[in-house]
MIVEXSE-533080 format. One record per residue (C-alpha): residue in one letter; x, z negated, y. Coordinates in Angstrom, 1 decimal, always signed. Layout:
MIVEXSE-533080
+---+--------+--------+--------+
| r |      X |      Z |      Y |
+---+--------+--------+--------+
| A |      X |      Z |      Y |
...
+---+--------+--------+--------+
end
This chain:
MIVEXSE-533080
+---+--------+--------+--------+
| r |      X |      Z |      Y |
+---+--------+--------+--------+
| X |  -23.9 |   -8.0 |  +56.4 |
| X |  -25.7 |  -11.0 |  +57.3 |
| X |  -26.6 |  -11.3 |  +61.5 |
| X |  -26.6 |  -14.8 |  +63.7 |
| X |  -28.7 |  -14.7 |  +66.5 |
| X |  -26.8 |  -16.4 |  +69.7 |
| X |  -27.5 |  -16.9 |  +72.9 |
| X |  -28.5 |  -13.9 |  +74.9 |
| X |  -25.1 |  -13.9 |  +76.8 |
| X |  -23.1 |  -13.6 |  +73.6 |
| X |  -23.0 |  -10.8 |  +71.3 |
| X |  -23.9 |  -10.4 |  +67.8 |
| X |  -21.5 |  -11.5 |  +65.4 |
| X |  -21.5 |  -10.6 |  +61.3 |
| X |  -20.1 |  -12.9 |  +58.9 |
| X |  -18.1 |  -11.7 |  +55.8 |
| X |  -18.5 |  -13.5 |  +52.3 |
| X |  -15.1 |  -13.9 |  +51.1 |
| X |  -15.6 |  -11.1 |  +48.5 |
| X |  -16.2 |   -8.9 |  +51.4 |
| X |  -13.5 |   -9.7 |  +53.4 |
| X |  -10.9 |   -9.5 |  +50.4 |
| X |  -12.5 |   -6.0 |  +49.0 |
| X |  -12.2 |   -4.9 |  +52.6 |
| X |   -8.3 |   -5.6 |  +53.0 |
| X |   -7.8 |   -4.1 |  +49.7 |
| X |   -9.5 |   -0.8 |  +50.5 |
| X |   -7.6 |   -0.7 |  +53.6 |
| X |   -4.1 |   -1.2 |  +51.4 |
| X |   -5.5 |   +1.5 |  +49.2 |
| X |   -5.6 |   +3.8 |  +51.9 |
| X |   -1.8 |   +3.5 |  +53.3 |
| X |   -0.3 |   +6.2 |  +51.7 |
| X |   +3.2 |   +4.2 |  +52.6 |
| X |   +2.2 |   +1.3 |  +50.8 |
| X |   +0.7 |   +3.1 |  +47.6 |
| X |   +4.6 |   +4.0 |  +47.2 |
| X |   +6.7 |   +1.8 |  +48.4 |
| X |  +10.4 |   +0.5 |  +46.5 |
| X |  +11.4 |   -3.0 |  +47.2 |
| X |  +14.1 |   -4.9 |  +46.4 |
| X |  +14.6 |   -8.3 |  +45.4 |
| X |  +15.9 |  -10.8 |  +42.8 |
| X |  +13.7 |  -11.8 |  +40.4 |
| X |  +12.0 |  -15.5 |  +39.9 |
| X |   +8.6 |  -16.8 |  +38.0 |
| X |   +9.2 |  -14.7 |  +35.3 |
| X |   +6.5 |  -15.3 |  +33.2 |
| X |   +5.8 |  -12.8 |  +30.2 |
| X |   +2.0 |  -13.3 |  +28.9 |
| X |   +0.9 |  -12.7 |  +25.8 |
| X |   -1.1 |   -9.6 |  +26.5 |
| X |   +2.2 |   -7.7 |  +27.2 |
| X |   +2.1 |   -8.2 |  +30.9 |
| X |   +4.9 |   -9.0 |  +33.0 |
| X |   +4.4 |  -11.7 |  +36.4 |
| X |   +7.3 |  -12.4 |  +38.5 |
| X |   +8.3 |  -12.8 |  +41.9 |
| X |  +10.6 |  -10.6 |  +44.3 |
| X |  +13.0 |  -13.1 |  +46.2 |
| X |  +14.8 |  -12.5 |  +49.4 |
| X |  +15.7 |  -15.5 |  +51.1 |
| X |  +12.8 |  -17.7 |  +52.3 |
| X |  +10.3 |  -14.6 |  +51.2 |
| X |   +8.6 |  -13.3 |  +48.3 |
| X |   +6.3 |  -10.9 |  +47.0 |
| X |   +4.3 |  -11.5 |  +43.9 |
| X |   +4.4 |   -8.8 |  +41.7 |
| X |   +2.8 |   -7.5 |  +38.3 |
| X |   +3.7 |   -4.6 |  +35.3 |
| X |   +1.4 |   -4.5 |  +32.6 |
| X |   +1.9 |   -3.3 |  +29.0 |
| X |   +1.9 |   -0.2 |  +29.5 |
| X |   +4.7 |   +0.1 |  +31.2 |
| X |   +6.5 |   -3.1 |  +30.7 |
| X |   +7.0 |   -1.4 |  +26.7 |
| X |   +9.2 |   +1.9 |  +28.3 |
| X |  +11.6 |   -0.7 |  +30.1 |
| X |  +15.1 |   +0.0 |  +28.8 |
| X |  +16.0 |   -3.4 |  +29.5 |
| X |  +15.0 |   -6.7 |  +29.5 |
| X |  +13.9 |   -8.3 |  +33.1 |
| X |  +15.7 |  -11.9 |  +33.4 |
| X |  +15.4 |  -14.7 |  +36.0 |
| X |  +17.6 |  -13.6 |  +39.0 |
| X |  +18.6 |  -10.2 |  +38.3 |
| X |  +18.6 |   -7.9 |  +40.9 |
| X |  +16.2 |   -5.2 |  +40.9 |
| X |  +14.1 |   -2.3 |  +42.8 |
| X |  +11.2 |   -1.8 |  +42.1 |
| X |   +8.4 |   +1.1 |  +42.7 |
| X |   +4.6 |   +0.7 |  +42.7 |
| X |   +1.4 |   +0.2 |  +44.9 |
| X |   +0.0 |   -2.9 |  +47.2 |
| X |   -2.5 |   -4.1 |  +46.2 |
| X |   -4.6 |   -7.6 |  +46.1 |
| X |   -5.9 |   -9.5 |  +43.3 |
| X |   -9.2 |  -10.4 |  +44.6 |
| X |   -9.5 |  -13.6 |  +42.0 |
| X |   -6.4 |  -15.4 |  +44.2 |
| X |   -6.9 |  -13.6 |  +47.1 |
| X |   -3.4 |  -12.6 |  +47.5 |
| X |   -1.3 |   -9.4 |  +48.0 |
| X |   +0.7 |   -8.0 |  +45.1 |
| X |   +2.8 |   -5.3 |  +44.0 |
| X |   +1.8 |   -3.5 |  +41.0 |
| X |   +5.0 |   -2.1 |  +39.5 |
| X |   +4.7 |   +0.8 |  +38.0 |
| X |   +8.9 |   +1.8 |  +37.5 |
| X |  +11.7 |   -1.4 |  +37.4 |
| X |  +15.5 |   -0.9 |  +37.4 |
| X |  +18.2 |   -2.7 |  +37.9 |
| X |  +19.9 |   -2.2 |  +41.0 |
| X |  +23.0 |   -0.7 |  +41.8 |
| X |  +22.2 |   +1.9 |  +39.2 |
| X |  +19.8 |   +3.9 |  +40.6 |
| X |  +21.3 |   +7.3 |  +40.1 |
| X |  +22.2 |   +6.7 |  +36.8 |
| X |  +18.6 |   +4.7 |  +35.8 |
| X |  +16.8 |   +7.8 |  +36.9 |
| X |  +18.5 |  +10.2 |  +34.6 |
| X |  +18.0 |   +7.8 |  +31.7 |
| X |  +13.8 |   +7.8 |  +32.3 |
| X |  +13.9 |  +11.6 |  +33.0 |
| X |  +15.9 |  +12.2 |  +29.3 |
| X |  +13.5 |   +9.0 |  +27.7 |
| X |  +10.3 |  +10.8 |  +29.1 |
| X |  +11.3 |  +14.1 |  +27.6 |
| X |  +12.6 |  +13.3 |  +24.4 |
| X |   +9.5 |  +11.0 |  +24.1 |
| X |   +7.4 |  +14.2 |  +24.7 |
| X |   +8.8 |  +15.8 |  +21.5 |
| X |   +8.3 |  +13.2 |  +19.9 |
| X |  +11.9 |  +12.1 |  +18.6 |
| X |  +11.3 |   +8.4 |  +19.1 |
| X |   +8.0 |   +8.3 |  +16.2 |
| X |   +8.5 |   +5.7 |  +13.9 |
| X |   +7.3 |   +8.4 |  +11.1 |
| X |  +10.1 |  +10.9 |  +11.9 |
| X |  +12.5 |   +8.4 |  +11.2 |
| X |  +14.0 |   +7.7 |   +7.4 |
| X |  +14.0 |   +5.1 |   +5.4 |
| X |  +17.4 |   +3.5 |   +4.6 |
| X |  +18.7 |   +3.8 |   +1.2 |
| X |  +18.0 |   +0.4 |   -0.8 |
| X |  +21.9 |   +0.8 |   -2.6 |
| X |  +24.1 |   +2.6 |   -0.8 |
| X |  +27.1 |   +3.9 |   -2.6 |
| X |  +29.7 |   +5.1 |   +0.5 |
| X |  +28.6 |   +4.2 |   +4.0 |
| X |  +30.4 |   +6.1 |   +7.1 |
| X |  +31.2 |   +4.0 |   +9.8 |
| X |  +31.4 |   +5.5 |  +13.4 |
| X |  +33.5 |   +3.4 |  +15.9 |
| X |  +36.5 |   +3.2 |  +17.9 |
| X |  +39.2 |   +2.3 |  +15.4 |
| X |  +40.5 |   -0.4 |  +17.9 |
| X |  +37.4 |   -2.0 |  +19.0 |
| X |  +36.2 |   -5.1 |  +17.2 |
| X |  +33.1 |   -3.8 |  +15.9 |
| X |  +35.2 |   -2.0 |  +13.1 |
| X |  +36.0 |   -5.6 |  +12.4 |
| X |  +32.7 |   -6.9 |  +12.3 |
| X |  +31.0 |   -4.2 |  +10.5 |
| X |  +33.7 |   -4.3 |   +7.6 |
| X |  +34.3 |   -7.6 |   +7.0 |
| X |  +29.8 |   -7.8 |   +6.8 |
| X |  +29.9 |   -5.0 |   +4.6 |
| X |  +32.9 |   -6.4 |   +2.4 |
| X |  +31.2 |   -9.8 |   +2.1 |
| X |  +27.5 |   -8.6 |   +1.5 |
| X |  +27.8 |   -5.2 |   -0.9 |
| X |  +31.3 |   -4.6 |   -2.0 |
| X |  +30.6 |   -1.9 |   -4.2 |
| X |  +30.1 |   +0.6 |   -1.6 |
| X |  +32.5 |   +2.8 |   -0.1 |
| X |  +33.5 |   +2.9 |   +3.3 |
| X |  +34.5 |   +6.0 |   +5.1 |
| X |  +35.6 |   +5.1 |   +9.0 |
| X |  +35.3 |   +7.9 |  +11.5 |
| X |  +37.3 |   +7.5 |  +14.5 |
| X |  +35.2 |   +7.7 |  +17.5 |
| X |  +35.1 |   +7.0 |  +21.0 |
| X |  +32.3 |   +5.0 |  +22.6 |
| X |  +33.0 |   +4.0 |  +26.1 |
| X |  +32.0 |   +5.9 |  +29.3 |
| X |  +30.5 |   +9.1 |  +29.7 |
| X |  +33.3 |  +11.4 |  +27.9 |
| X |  +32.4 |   +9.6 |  +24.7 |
| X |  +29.6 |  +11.6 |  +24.0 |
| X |  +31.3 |  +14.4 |  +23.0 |
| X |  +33.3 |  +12.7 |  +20.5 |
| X |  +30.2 |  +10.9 |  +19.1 |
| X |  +28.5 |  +14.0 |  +18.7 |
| X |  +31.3 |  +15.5 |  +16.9 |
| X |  +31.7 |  +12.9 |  +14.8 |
| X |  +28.2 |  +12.9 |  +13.9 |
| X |  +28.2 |  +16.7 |  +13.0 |
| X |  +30.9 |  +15.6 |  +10.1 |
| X |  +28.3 |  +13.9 |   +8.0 |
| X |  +27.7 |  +17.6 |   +7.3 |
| X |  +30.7 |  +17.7 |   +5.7 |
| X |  +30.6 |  +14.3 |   +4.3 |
| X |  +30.3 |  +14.3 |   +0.4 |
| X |  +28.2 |  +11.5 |   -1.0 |
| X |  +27.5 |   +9.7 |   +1.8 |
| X |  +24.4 |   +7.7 |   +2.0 |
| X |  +23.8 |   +6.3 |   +5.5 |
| X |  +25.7 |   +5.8 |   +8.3 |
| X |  +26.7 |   +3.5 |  +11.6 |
| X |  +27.4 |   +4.1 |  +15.0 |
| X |  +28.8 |   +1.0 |  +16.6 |
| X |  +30.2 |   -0.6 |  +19.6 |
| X |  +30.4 |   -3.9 |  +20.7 |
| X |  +27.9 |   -3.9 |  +24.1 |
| X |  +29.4 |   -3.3 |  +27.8 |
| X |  +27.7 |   -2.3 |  +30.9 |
| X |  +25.1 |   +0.5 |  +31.1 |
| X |  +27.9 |   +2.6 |  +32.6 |
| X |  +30.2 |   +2.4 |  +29.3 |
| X |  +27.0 |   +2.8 |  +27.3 |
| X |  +26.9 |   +6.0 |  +29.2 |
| X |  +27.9 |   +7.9 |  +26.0 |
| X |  +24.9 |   +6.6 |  +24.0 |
| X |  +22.3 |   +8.1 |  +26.4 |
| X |  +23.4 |  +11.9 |  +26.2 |
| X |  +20.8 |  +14.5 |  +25.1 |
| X |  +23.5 |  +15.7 |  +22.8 |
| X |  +23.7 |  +12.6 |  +21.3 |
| X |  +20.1 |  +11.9 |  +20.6 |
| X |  +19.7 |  +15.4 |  +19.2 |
| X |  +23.4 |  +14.9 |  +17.0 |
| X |  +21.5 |  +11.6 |  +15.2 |
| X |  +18.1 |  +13.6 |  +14.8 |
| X |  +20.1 |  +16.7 |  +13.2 |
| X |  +22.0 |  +13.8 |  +10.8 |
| X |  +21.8 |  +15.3 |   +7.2 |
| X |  +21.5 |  +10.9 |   +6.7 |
| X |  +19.7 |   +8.2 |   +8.4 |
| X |  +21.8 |   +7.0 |  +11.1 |
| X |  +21.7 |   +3.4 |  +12.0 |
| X |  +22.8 |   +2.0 |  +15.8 |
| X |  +24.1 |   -1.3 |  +16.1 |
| X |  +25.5 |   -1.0 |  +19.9 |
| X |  +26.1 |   -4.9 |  +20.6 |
| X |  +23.6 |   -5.7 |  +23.2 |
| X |  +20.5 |   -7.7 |  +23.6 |
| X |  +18.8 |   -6.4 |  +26.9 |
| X |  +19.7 |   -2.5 |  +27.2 |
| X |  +18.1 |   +0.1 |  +25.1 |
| X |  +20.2 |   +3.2 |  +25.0 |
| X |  +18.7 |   +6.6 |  +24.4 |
| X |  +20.8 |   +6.6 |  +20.5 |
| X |  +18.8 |   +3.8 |  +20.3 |
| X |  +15.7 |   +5.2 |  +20.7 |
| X |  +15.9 |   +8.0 |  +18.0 |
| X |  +18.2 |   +6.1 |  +15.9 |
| X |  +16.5 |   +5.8 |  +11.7 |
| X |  +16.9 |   +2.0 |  +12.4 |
| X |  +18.0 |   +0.3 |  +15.7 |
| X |  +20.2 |   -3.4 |  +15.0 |
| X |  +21.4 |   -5.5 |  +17.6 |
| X |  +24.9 |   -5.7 |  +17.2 |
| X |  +27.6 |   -4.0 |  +15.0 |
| X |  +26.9 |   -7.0 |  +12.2 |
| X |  +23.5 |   -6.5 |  +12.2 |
| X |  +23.7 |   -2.7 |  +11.6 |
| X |  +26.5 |   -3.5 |   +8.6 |
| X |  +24.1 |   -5.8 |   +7.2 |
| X |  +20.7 |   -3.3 |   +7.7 |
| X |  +22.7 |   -0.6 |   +5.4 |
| X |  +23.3 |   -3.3 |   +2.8 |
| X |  +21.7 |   -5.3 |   +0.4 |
| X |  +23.2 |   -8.8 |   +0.2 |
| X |  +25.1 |   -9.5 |   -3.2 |
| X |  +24.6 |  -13.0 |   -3.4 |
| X |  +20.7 |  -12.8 |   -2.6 |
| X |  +21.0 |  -10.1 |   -5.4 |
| X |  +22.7 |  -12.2 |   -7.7 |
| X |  +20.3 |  -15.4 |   -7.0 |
| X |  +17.2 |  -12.8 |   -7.7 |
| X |  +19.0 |  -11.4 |  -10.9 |
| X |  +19.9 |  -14.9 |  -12.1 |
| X |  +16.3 |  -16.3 |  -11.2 |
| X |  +14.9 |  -13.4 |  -13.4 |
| X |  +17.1 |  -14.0 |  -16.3 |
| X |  +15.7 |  -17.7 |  -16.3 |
| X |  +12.2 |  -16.7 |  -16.2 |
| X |  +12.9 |  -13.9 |  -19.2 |
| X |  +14.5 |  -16.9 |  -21.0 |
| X |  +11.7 |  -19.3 |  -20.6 |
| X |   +9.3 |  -16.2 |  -21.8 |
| X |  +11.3 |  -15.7 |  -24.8 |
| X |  +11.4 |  -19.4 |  -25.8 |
| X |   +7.8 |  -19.9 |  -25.6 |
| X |   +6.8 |  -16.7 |  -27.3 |
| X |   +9.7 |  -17.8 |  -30.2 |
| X |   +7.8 |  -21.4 |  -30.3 |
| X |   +4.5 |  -19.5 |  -30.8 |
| X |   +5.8 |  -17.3 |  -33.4 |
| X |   +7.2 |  -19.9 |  -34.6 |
| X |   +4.0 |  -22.2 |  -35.1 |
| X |   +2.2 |  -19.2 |  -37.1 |
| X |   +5.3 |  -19.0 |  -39.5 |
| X |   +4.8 |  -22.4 |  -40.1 |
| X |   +0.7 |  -22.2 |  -40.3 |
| X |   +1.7 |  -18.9 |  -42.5 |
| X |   +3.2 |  -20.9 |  -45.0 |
| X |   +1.1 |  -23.9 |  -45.2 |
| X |   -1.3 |  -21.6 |  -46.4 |
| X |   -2.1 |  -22.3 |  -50.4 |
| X |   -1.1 |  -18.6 |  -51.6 |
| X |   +2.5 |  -18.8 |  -49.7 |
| X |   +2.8 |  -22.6 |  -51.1 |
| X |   +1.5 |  -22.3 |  -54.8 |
| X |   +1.4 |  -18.8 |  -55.8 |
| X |   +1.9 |  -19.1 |  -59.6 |
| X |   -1.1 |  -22.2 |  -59.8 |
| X |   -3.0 |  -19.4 |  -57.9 |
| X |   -2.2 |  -16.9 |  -60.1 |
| X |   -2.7 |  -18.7 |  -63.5 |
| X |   -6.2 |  -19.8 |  -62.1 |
| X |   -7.2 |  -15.7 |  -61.5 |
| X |   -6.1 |  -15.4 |  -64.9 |
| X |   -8.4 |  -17.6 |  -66.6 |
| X |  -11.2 |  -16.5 |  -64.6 |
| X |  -10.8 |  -13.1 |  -65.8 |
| X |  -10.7 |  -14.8 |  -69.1 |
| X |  -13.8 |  -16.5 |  -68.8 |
| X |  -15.8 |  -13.3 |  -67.7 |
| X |  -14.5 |  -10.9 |  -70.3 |
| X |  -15.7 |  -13.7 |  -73.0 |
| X |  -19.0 |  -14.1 |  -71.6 |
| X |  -19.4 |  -10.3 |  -71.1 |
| X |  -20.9 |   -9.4 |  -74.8 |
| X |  -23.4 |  -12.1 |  -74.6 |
| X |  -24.0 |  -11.0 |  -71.0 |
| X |  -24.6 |   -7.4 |  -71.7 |
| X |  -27.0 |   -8.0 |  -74.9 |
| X |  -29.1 |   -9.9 |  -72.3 |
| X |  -29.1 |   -7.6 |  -69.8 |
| X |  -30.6 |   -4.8 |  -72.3 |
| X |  -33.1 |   -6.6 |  -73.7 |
| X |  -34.7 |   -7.2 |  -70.4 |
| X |  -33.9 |   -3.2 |  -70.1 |
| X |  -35.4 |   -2.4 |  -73.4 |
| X |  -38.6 |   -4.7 |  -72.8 |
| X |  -38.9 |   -3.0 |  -68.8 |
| X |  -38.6 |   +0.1 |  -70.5 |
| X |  -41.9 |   -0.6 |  -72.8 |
| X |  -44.0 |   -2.0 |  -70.0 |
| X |  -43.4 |   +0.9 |  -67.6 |
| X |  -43.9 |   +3.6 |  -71.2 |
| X |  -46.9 |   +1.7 |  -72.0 |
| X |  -48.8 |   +1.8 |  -68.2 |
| X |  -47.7 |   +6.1 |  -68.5 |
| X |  -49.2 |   +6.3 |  -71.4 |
| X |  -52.7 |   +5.2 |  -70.8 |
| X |  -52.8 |   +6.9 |  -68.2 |
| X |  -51.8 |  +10.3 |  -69.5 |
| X |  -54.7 |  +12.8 |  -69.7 |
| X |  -53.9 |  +13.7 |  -73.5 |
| X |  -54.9 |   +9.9 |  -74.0 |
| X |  -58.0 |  +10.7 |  -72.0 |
| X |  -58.8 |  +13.7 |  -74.6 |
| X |  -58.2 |  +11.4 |  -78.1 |
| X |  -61.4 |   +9.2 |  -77.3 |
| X |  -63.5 |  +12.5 |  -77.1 |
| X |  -63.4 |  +13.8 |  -74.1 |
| X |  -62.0 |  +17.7 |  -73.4 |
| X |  -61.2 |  +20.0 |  -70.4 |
| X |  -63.0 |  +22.8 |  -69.0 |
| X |  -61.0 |  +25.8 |  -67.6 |
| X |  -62.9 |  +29.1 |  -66.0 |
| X |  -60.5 |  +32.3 |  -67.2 |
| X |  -58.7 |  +32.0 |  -63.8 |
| X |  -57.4 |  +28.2 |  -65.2 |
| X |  -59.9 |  +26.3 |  -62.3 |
| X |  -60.5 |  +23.0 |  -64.1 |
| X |  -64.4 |  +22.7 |  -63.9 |
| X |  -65.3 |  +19.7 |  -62.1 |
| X |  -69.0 |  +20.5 |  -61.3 |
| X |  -71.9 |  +22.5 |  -63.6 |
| X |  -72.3 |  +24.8 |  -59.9 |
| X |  -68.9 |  +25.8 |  -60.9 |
| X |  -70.5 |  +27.8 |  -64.0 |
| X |  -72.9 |  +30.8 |  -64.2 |
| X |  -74.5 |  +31.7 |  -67.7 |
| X |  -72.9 |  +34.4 |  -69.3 |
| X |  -69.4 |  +32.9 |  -68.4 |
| X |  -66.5 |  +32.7 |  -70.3 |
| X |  -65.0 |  +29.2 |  -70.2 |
| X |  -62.2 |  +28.1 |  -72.4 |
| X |  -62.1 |  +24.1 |  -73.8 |
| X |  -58.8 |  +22.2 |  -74.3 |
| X |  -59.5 |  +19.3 |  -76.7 |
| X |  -57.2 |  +16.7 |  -78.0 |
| X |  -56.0 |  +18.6 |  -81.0 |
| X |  -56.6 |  +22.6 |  -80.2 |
| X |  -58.5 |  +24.4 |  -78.2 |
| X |  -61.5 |  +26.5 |  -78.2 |
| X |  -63.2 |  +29.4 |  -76.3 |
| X |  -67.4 |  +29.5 |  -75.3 |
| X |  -69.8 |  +31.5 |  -73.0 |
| X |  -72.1 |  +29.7 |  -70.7 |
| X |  -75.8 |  +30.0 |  -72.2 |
| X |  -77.5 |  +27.6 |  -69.6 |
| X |  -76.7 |  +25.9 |  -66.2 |
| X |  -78.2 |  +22.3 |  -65.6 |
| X |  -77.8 |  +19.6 |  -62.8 |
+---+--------+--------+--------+
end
């Protein structure tokens, strides 16, 4: 730390940078165990959610506040949604962000209050159905595309049976509907969910099916977050789709639900394809299939008519009659034609007889000239060939005759 001399009656002094002085309160917050978990309680202002994932807001009580932060991480396992002035509690560390230099609480766990109890069962059964891994997107099923008989599983008073049928009646009337009585309000419905749900074994031909209610408070919702619940929908011989009537709570059926909706309207209209939409696709294919077929009739069409324009379609017989009197014309002209042609055969013939001929070796022996064989049939070519005594024989043009060798020249 940097030193300033003074006087000699005063004492040194060091002076902090600000860094320094801010890294310093924060290591001493570090350290108090009290303050590295602490709950508070306030009502939330500021809210401000960032486009990271992170969460700002400040805790009100009265003329104080506390600025606080939850990132991502674990803004994404809030069961709820955090709104301007609801009353919460919630658990983290003190800490200080050295950029402002001011004290914040880093919240690592927010519930609601007045639900405490309650809010801490909920994590505990989230956390361990998370470990198993019952809330993966690739456990869950897909949704048939055309259902043919839907179950419906909702209090046969409530209004969400209204909503959910009149949806389903307007949007694909072709399915069946099979309503299951159940209850879904406070705790002791949970047992009746997750008998009903353990009916779709029984179910013949269903497809898909809905559990609705139309919202309430987390404490009538108490049904929906039951480990037998969550374990009911995962055993469900069919996907199982939630539609629970509520914007800010996420209920554990919720969670491992095949497809979570909003609202009891919204889960009607997940399950089914929308007739009219249908019916505007079908009708806008049947258009384009007509277009296709009128331009591919035009284009046949146009070769038909080049087709015919052709001469042999248009005048066949003139066509015809001039074949025939071209054949005509070449069988007159073939006599004459094929004298010609061997004449010039004939006269080909004499050149080519005449150039063998005086060439041929019995025209060589007619002007006086013969051939000298030794008795093995060597033509002699040379007088070394010879020795006196020899027998030679002597082909002449007309005959032969035989001789001895009586004398050897050259």
């Amino acid at each position: 730390m940097p030193a300033v001399k003074g006087s000699e009656d005063r004492p040194r002094r060091f002076v902090f940078t600000v860094t320094q002085v801010t890294r310093y309160i924060r290591t001493l917050l570090s350290q108090d165990t009290t303050l590295q978990d602490v709950w508070v309680q306030g009502e939330i202002s500021d809210l401000t959610r960032h486009g990271s994932g992170h969460c700002y807001f400040t805790l009100k009580e009265q003329a104080t506040q506390l600025r606080c932060v939850m990132f991502r991480e674990e803004a994404q396992t809030l069961s709820f949604v955090p709104a301007e002035g609801m009353a919460v509690i919630a658990h983290g560390a003190i800490s200080v962000y050295e950029q402002r230099g001011q004290y914040q609480l880093v919240v690592r766990k927010l519930e609601r209050q007045g639900v405490g109890d309650l809010y801490l069962a909920f994590e505990r059964l989230k956390a361990k159905l998370m470990a198993e891994g019952l809330f993966e997107e690739s456990r869950k099923r897909p949704l048939p595309a055309f259902p043919r008989r839907i179950a419906l599983l909702t209090s046969a008073h409530g209004a969400a049976i209204h909503d959910v049928l009149t949806t389903l009646r307007h949007r694909w009337p072709a399915a069946d509907v099979i309503v299951i009585p159940t209850p879904v309000s406070g705790a002791a419905a949970s047992a009746g969910i997750v008998k009903s749900l353990h009916l779709l074994q029984s179910l013949d031909g269903a497809d898909v099916a809905i559990l609705a209610r139309g919202g309430g408070s987390i404490e009538e919702l108490s049904g929906f977050n039951t480990e037998e619940v969550a374990r009911a929908i995962v055993a469900s011989p069919i996907p199982v789709v939630t539609g629970i009537g509520h914007e800010t709570d996420f209920t554990i059926a919720e969670f491992v639900a095949d497809r979570r909706a909003p609202t009891p309207t919204a889960a009607a209209a997940a399950v089914s394809p929308d007739r009219q939409e249908l019916l505007r696709q079908v009708y806008g294919c049947q258009r384009v299939i007509a277009r296709h077929l009128r331009r591919l009739a035009e284009g046949h069409r146009r070769e038909l008519r080049l087709i015919r324009a052709r001469p042999v379609l248009r005048m066949p017989l003139l066509i015809l009659a001039q074949r025939r009197q071209r054949v005509d014309d070449l069988v007159a002209s073939l006599p004459g034609s094929t004298r010609r042609r061997l004449t010039e055969f004939r006269q080909r013939f004499g050149r080519i007889h005449g150039r063998l001929t005086a060439l041929s070796p019995q025209s060589v022996l007619a002007r006086g000239f013969s051939i000298t064989r030794l008795p093995d049939g060597t033509v002699v070519r040379a007088a070394k060939q010879l020795q006196i005594g020899t027998g030679v024989e002597l082909m002449l043009s007309e005959g032969s005759a035989s001789a001895e060798v009586r004398e050897v020249r050259g």
